[in-house]
C-alpha positions in Angstrom: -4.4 78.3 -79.3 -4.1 81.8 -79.3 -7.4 83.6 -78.5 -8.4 87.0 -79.5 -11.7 88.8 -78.5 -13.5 87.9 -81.4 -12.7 83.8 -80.7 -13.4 83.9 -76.9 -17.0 82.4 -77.7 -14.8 79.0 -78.7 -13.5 78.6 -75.6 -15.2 75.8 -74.2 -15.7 76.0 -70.5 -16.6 72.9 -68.1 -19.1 72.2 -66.0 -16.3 74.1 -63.4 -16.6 77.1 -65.9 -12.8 77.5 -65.3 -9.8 77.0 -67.8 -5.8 76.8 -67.3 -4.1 79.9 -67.6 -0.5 79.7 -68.3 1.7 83.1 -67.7 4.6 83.3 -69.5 7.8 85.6 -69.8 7.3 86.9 -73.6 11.3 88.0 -73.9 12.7 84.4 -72.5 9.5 81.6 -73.5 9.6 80.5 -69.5 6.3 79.5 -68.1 5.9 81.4 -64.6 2.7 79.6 -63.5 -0.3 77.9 -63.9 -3.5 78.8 -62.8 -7.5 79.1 -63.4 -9.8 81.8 -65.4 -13.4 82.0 -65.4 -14.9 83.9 -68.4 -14.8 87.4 -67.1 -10.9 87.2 -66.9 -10.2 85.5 -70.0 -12.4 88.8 -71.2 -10.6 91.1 -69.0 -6.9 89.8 -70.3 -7.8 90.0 -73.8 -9.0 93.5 -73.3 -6.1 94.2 -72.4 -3.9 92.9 -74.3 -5.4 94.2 -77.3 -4.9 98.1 -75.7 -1.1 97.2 -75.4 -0.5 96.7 -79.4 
């Protein structure tokens, strides 16, 4: 699912209010890591990311 800043609202958080975060090399397709974001980062990255294009 790609998500922009408008769509963030759809994300559906648990009870943990944490989702997975996978980084990935954009050139190559390989996954670097895993991890967690709460709300604020997912905010944060798509911020941005939408100053980049």
């Amino acid at each position: 699912m790609q998500v922009t800043l408008e769509k963030r609202t759809q994300v559906a958080f648990a009870k943990s209010e944490m989702i997975p975060a996978i980084v990935q090399d954009a050139r190559s397709g390989v996954i670097l890591m895993q991890g967690f974001m709460n709300s604020e980062a997912l905010k944060a990255t798509l911020r941005h990311c939408s100053q980049k294009t």
